[in-house]
C-alpha positions as CSV (number, residue, x, y, z in Angstrom):
1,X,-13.8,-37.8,6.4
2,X,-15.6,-34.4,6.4
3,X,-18.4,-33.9,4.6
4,X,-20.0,-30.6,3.7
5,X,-23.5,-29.8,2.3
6,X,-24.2,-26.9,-0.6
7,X,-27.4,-26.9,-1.9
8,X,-27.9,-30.6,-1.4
9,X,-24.8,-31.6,-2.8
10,X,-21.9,-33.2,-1.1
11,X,-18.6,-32.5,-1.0
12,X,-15.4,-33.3,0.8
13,X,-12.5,-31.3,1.4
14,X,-10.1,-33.7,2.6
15,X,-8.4,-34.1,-0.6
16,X,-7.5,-30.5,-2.1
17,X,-3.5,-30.9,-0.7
18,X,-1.6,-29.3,1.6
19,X,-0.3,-26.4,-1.2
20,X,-3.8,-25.6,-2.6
21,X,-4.9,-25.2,1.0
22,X,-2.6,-22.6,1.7
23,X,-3.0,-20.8,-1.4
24,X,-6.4,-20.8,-1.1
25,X,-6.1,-19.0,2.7
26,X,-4.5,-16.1,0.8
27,X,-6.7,-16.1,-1.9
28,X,-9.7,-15.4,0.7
29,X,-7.3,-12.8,2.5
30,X,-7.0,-11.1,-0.6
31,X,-10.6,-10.9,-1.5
32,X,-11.7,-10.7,2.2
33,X,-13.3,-7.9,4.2
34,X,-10.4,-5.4,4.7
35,X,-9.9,-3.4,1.5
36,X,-6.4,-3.3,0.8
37,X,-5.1,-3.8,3.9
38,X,-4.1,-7.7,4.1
39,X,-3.2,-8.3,0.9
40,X,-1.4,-5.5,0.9
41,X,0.6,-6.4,4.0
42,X,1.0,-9.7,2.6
43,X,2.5,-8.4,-0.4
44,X,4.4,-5.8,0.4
45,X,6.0,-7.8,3.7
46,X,7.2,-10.4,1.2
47,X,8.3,-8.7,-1.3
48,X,10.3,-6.1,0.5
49,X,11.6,-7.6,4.0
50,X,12.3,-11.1,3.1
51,X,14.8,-10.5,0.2
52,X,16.6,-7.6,1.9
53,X,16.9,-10.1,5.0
54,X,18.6,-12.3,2.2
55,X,20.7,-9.9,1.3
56,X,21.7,-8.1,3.9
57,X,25.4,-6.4,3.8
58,X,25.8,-6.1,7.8
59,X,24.1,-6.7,11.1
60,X,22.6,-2.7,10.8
61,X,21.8,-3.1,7.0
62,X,19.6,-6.2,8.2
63,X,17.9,-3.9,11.5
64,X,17.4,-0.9,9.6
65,X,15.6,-2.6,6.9
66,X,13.8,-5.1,9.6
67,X,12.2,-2.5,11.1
68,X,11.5,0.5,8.1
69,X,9.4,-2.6,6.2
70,X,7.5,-4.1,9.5
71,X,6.8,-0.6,10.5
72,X,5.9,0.7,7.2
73,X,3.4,-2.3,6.5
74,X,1.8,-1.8,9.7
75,X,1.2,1.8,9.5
76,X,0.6,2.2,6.0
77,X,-2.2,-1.2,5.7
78,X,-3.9,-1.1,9.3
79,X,-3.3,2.5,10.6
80,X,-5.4,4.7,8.0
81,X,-8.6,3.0,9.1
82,X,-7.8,3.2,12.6
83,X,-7.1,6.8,12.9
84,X,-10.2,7.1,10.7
85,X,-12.5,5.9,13.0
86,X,-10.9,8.0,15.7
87,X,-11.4,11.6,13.4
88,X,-14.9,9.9,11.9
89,X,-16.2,10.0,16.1
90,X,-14.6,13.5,17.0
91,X,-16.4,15.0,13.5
92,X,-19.2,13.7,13.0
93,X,-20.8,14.3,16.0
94,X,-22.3,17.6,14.4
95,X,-23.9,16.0,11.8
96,X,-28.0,14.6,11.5
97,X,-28.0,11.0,12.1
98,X,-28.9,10.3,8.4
99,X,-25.9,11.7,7.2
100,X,-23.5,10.5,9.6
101,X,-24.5,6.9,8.4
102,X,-23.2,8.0,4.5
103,X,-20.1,8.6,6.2
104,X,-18.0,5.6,4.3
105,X,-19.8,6.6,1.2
106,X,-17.1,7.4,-1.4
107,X,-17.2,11.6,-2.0
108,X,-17.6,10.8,-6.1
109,X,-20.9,9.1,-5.3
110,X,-21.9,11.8,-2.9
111,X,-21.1,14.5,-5.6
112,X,-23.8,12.9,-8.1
113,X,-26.2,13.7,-5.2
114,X,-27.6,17.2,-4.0
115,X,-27.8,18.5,-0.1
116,X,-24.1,17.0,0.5
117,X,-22.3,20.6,2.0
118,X,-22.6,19.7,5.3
119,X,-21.1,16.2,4.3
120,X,-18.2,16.5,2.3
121,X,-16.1,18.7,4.6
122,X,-16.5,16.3,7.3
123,X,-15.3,13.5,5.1
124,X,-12.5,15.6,4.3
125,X,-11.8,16.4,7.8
126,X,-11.4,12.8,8.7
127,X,-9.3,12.3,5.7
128,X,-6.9,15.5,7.0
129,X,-6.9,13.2,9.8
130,X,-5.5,10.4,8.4
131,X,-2.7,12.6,6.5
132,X,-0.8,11.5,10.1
133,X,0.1,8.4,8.0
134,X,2.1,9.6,4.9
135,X,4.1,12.1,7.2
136,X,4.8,9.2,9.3
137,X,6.0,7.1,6.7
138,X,7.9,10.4,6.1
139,X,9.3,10.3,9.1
140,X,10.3,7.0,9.7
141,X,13.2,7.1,7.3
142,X,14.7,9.6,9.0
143,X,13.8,8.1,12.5
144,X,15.5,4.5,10.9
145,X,19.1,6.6,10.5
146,X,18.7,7.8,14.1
147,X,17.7,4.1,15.2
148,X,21.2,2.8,13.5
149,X,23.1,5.5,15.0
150,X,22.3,4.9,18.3
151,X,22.3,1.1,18.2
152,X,24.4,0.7,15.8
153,X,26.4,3.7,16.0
154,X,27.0,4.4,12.1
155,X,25.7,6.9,10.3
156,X,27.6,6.5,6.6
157,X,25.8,4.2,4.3
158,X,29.3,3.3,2.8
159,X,30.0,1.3,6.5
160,X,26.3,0.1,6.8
161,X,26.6,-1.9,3.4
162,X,29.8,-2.9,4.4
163,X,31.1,-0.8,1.4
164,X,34.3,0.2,3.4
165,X,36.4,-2.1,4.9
166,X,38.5,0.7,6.8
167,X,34.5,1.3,8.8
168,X,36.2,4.2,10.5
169,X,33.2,7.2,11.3
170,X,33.0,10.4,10.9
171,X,31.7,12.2,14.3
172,X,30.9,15.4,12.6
173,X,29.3,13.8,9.6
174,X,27.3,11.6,11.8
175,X,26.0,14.5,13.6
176,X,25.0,16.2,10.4
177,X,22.6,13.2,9.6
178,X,21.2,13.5,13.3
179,X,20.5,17.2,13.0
180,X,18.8,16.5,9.8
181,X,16.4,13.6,10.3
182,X,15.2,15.7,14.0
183,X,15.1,18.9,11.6
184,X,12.5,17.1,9.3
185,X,10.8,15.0,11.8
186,X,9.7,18.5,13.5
187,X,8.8,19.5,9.8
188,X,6.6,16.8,9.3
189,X,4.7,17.5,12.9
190,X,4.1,21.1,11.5
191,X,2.9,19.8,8.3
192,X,0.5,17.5,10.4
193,X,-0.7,20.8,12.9
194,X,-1.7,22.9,9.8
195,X,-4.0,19.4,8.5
196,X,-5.4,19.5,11.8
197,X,-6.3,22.9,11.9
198,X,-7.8,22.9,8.6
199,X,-9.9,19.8,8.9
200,X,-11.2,21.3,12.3
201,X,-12.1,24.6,10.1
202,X,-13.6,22.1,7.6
203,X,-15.9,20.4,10.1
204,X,-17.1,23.5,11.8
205,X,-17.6,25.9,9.2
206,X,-17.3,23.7,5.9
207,X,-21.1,24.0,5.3
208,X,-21.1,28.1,5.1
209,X,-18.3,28.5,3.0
210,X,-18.1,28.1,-0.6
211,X,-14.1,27.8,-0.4
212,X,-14.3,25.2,1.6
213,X,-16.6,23.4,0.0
214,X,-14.3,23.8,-3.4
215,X,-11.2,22.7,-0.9
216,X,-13.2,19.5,0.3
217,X,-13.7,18.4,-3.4
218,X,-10.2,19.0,-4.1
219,X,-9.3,16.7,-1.0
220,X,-11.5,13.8,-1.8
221,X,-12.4,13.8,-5.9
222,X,-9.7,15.9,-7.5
223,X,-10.5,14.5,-11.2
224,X,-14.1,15.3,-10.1
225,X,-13.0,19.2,-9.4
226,X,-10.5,19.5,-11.8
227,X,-11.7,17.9,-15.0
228,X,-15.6,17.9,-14.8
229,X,-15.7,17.4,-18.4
230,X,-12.9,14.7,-19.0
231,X,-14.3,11.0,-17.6
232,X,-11.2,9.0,-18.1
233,X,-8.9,12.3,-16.1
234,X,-11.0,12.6,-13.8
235,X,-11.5,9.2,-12.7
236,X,-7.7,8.5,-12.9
237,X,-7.2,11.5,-10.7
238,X,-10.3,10.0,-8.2
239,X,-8.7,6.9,-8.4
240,X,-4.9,7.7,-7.4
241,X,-4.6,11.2,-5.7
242,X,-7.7,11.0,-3.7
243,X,-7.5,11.2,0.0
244,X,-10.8,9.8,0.8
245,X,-11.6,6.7,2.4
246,X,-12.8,3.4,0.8
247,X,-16.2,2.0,1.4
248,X,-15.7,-1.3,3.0
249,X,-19.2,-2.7,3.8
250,X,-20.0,0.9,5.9
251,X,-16.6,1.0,7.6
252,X,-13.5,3.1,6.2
253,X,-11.0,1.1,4.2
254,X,-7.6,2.3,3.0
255,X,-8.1,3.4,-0.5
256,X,-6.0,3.6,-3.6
257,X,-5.7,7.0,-3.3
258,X,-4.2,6.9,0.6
259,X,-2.0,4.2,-0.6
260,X,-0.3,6.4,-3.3
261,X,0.2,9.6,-0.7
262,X,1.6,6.9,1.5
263,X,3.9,6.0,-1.5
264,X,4.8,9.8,-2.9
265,X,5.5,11.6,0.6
266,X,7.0,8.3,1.7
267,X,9.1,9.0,-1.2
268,X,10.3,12.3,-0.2
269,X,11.6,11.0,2.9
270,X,13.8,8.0,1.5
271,X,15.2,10.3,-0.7
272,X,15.5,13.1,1.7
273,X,17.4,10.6,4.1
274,X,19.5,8.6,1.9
275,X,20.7,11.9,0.7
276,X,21.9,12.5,4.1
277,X,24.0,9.5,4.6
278,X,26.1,9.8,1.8
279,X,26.0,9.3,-2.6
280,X,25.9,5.7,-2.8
281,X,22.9,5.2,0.1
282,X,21.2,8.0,-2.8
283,X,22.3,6.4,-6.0
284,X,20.3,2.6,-4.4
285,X,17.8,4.7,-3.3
286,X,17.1,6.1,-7.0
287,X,17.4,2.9,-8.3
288,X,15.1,1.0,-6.2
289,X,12.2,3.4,-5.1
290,X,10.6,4.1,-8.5
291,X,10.4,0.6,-9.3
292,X,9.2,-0.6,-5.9
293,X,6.6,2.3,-5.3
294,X,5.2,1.7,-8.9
295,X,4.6,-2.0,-8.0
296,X,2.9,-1.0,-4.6
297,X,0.5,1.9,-6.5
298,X,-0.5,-0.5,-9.2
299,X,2.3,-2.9,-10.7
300,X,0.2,-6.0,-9.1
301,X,-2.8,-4.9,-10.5
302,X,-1.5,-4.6,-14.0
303,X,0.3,-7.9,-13.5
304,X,-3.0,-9.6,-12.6
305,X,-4.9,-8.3,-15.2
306,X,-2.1,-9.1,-17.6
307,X,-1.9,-12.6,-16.6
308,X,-5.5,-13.3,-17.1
309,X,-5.4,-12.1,-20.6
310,X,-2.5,-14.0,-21.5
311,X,-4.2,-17.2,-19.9
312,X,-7.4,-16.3,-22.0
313,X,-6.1,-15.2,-25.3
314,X,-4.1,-18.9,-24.8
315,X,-7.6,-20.8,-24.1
316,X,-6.7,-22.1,-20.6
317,X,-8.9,-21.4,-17.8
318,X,-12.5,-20.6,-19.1
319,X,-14.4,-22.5,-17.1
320,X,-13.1,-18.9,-14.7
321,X,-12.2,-15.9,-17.0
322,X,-14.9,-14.2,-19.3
323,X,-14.4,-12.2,-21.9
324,X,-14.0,-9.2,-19.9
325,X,-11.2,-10.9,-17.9
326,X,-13.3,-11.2,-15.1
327,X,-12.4,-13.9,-12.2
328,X,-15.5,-15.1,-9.7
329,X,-14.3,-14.4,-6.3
330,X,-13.3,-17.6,-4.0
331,X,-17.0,-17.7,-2.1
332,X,-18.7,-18.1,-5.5
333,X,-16.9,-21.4,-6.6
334,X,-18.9,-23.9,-4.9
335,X,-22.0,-22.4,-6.3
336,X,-20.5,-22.6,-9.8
337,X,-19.0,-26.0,-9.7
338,X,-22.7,-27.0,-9.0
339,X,-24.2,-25.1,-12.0
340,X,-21.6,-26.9,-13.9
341,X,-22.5,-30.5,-12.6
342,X,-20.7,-34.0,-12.8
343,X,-18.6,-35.0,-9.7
344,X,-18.5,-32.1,-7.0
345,X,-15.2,-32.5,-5.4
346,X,-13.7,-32.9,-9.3
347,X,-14.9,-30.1,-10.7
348,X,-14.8,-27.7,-7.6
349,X,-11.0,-28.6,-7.2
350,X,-10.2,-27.7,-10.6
351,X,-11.9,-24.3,-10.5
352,X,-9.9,-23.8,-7.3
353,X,-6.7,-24.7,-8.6
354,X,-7.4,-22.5,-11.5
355,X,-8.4,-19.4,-9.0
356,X,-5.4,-20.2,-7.0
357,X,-2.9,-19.9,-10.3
358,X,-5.0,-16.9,-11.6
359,X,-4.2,-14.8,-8.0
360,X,-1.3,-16.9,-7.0
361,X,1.3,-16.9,-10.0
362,X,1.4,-12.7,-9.9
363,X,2.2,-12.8,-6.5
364,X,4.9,-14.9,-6.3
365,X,6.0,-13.3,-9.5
366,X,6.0,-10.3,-8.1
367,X,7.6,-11.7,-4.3
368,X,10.4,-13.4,-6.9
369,X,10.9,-10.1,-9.4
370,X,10.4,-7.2,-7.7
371,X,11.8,-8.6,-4.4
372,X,14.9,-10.3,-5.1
373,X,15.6,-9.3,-8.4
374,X,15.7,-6.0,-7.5
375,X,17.3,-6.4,-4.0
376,X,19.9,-8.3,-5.1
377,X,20.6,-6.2,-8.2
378,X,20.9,-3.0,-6.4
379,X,22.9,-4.1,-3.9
380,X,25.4,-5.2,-6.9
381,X,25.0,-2.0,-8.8
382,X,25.7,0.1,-5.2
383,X,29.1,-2.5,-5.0
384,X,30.0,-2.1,-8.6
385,X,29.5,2.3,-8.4
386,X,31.6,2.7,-5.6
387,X,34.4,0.0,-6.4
388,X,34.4,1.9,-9.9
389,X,35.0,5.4,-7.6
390,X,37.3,4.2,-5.9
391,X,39.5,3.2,-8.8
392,X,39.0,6.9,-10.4
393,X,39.7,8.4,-6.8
C-alpha cells in the first residue's frame, strides 16, 4: 500500500475509489494552471458534442456538428494564448526590459499605476492580435456549410436534419449558401487586416498619441474608460467585454472577456449561416444559441455559486464553505484535514468527497441540462415547426 508523508502525518490513498479518483483529476484540471482553458474545454466538449452525437438526425447533422464543437473548443480554449505569445514577441521587442516583464499584468491594475503609455498600447496590440480567434469562430460556421456541401453534398438544413423525406437539392439554392459563407469568410479576413494594422499603429506610435492611448483603454478596461465613476459598471464592463489577457502566473491566459467576443461574434456567424440554409436551420439556431452562449459566458459560474449557497443555507458541507461561500482549492485539503485532526485518511476523504460534489454536481448538471435537454428539445421543436408548416402549406 502507498503511503504518503504531509507534515509528518501519514496517509494512504489506496482507498478513495475509482469515482472519487476521477472526479478529483477534473477537479485539479479545473483549478490547475491554465486559466480557463481546460475546464473550459472540458465543459464545453461535453456539454455540446456528446448530446448532439446523441442526437444526431443524419450522417452530415453528426459531421457538421463533430467538427464545429472539436474545432471551436480548440480554438476558442488553447488558441488565444498561443497567438498571444506570438504578437507578445513581435511587440514587445520595443519595450525596456522592466516593462516587458508586466506584460501579463491585467491593464485595470496597470491603470492604478502612473508611467504605463508605453505599456498599454502594446498590451492592446497583442490583444488586436488575438481578435484572429472570434473572427475565426466567425468563420467556421460558414466554413462547416461548405464542409457538408462538399462531403456531403447538401446544403438545405430541411435534408441535413432529415426534415424532408423527398432529400431532393436545390443546385441554385446550394450555390447561394456557397457564395455566401466565401462572401463573409473574405469579410472576416478584412476585419482581421484593419486589427492588424491598428495594433501595429498601437505598438509603434501608441506612446505619442493621446488617441491612442484613449483607444488602448477602451480595448483592454472599457468599464475603466467608460464609467470612471461607477465601480460595479465598470468592473462588469472589465470583466466581460475586455479584450485583454488573463494573468496566469506571468503567462497570458484566456480571459473572461476573450471568452465572451469568442461567444458574441461567434454568434453572428451561426446566425449569419443558419440564415443561409434555410428558416428552420434559423428558428434551432435562435432557440439554442442564447441559452448555450449564456451558459459558456457565465451560467456555470452562477450555477456553482448557487449550489454552494443552497448547500450552506441547508448546513451540509462546512467543514468546506464559509460564510462567503468560499471553497479551499484541491491542493489545500491535505493541509486542512491536518488542522482538523483525528484519523487522516477519514477526514481527508470526506473533505474530498465534499470538494468533489461542490465542483462536480454543476457540471454534470450543466453536461445533463444544458446539453441534452436542450439538444434534444430543439431538435423536437425544429420537427414539430416544420411538420406544423407543412400542414398549413
Amino acid at each position: 500500500m502507498k503511503t504518503n508523508n504531509v507534515n509528518n502525518v501519514s496517509f494512504t490513498n489506496s482507498n478513495i475509489g475509482l469515482g472519487l479518483k476521477a472526479m478529483s483529476k477534473i477537479v485539479a484540471v479545473q483549478e490547475g494552471g491554465a486559466g480557463l482553458s481546460n475546464i473550459r474545454f472540458i465543459q464545453d466538449t461535453a456539454t455540446g458534442l456528446i448530446p448532439k452525437a446523441v442526437f444526431a438526425r443524419s450522417k452530415a447533422d453528426l459531421g457538421e456538428n463533430s467538427f464545429l464543437e472539436l474545432s471551436e473548443s480548440a480554438l476558442v480554449y488553447y488558441c488565444p494564448a498561443l497567438l498571444g505569445k506570438v504578437f507578445k514577441n513581435i511587440y514587445s521587442k520595443r519595450l525596456p526590459a522592466d516593462l516587458q516583464k508586466q506584460i501579463s499584468t491585467p491593464a485595470v491594475e496597470l491603470l492604478k499605476q502612473k508611467g504605463n503609455k508605453a505599456l498599454l498600447p502594446v498590451k492592446a496590440a497583442i490583444a488586436l492580435g488575438a481578435f484572429a480567434i472570434p473572427l475565426i469562430e466567425f468563420t467556421l460556421n460558414y466554413i462547416k456549410n461548405l464542409m457538408t456541401l462538399k462531403v456531403f453534398k447538401q446544403g438545405n438544413f430541411e435534408n441535413i436534419a432529415n426534415l424532408n423525406k423527398d432529400n431532393k437539392e436545390d443546385k441554385d439554392f446550394n450555390a447561394r449558401v456557397e457564395k455566401s459563407a466565401k462572401k463573409n469568410i473574405l469579410k472576416a479576413s478584412g476585419i482581421y487586416a484593419g486589427c492588424l494594422a491598428l495594433g501595429s499603429l498601437l505598438a509603434v506610435r501608441g506612446n505619442k498619441s493621446k488617441a491612442l492611448q484613449n483607444i488602448s483603454e477602451l480595448i483592454l478596461a472599457p468599464g475603466t474608460k467608460l464609467f470612471r465613476n461607477n465601480k460595479k459598471k465598470a468592473d462588469f464592463l472589465n470583466r466581460y467585454f475586455s479584450l485583454d489577457f488573463a494573468d496566469n502566473n506571468g503567462k497570458l491566459a484566456l480571459s473572461k472577456g476573450q471568452l465572451t467576443s469568442c461567444v458574441l461574434v461567434g454568434g453572428a456567424g451561426y446566425f449569419g449561416a443558419s440564415k443561409d440554409r434555410g428558416k428552420q436551420n434559423f428558428l434551432e439556431t435562435l432557440f439554442r444559441f442564447p441559452l448555450v452562449g449564456f451558459y459558456i459566458i457565465c451560467g456555470n459560474e452562477l450555477l456553482e455559486k448557487g449550489f454552494r449557497k443552497l448547500l450552506y443555507k441547508n448546513n451540509k458541507c462546512r467543514d468546506l464553505i464559509n460564510e462567503q461561500f468560499e471553497v479551499p482549492k484541491l491542493k489545500d485539503l491535505k493541509e486542512l484535514a491536518i488542522k482538523k485532526g483525528g484519523d487522516f485518511d477519514t477526514v481527508y476523504k470526506k473533505l474530498l468527497k465534499q470538494k468533489c460534489m461542490i465542483a462536480g454536481i454543476p457540471l454534470l448538471f450543466g453536461i445533463g441540462v444544458m446539453g441534452f435537454f436542450i439538444a434534444g428539445s430543439s431538435n423536437l421543436f425544429t420537427k414539430y415547426r416544420y411538420n406544423k408548416e407543412k400542414q398549413k402549406g
